[in-house]
N, C-alpha and C positions, 0 to 999 in steps of 0.2 A: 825227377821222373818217377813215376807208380813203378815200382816191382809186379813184372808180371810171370806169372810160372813157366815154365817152359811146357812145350807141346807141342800139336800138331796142326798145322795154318792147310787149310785147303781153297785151290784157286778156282772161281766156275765162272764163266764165260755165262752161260744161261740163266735168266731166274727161274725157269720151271726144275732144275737141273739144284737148285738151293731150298726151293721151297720142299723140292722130293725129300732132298737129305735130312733139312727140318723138320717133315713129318716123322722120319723116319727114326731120327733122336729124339722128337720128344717123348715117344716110345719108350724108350729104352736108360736104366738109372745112369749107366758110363757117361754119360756127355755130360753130366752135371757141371755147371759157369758155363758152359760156350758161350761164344760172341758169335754173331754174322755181321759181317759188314756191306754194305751197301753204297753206290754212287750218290743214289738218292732215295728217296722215301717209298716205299710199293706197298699196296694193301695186301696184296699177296703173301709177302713177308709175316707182318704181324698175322697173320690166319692161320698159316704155316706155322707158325712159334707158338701161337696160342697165348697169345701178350693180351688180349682183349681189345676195348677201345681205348681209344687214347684220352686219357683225361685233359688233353688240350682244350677241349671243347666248352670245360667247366671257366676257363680261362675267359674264354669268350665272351661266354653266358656273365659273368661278373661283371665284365669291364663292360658290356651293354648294357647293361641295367643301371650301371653305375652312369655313364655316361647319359641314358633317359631323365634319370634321377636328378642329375648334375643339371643338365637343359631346361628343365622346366622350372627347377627350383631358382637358376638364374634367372631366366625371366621372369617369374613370381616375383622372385626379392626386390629388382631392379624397379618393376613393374611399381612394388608397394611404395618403394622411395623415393622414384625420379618419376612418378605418375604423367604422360600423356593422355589426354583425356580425349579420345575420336568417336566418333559416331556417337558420342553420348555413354559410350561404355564405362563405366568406371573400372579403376585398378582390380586386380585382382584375378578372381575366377573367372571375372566374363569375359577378357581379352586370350582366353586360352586358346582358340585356333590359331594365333599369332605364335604361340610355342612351339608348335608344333613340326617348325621348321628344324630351329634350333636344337629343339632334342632329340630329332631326326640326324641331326649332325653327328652332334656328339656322342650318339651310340654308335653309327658307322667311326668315330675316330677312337675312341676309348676301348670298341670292340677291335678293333684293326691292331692297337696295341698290345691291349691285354693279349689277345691272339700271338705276337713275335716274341714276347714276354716269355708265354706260358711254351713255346715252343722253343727257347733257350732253356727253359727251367726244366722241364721235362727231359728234353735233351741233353741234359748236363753238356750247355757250348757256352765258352768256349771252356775247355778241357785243357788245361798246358801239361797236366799229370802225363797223359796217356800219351803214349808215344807209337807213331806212325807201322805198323806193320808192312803193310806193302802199300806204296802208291797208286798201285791201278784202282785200288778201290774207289777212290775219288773221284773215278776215270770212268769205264766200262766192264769193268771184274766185279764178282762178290766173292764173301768168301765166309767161312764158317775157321773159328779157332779153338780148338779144344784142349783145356788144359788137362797139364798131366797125362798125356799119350803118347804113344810112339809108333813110329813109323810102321813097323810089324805088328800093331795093335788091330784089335778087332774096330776101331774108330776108326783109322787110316783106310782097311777095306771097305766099311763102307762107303763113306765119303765118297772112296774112286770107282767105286757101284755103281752109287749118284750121278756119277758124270764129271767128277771134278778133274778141269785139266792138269792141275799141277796139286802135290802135295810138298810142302816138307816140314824139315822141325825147325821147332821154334826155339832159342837156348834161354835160360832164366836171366832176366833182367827188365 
């Protein structure tokens, strides 16, 4: 298991009530590493953290191109070797709208992967390091974790400014 510092884990019921808190740290030098966790993904989240865009996207954009690339160069190659000959077309460039299928495929399947790929990668999943803070997160809670704070810290008041229902510490391990 990762060694994590000890601190301060704050629980929120709300995401407006996390995104607050998030503005409200990025503010400010003390929250430096925080984590937020989340059940699942919210655009809200990253706008509030000020993460940017997600570079998943570039993921996509590759594996589609690749996969257009991939489609037509197949049927090109196959086309030059194993030639059908219809309507009097010969092999090659002139049977291109017949590709058109094909490489239509394989950008939605190349894209669709590169996409789950670049959203494991990004995500650093699966993580066996990182060890489970609280279960609700998974659940219906978020939560913000602050290392190196303590309960009577100026981090802990804010937090429960924010809205957070529960706070407590966290111990090093």
């Amino acid at each position: 298991m990762k060694k994590r510092p000890g601190g301060v884990l704050a629980v929120f019921q709300y995401l407006d009530c996390v995104c607050e808190a998030m503005e409200k740290a990025r503010k400010r030098g003390d929250f430096d590493g925080h984590e937020v966790f989340s059940p699942t993904s919210y655009h809200e989240i990253e706008e509030a953290g000020g993460f940017g865009s997600s570079a998943v996207k570039w993921f996509t954009l590759v594996g589609a191109m690749t996969g257009t690339t991939l489609g037509f160069a197949l049927c090109l190659g196959l086309d030059w070797d194993w030639s059908l000959v219809v309507g009097g077309k010969t092999a090659g460039i002139h049977s291109l709208p017949a590709y058109v299928i094909i490489g239509f495929e394989l950008t939605i399947l190349l894209g669709g992967i590169a996409t789950i790929i670049g959203m494991l990668v990004m995500g650093r999943i699966p993580n066996p390091t990182q060890r489970v803070l609280d279960p609700r997160f998974t659940d219906d809670r978020f939560g913000i974790f602050v290392p190196n704070a303590s309960l009577d810290g100026e981090q802990a008041k804010l937090l429960k400014a924010c809205g957070a229902d529960e706070i407590r510490e966290i111990a090093e391990g």
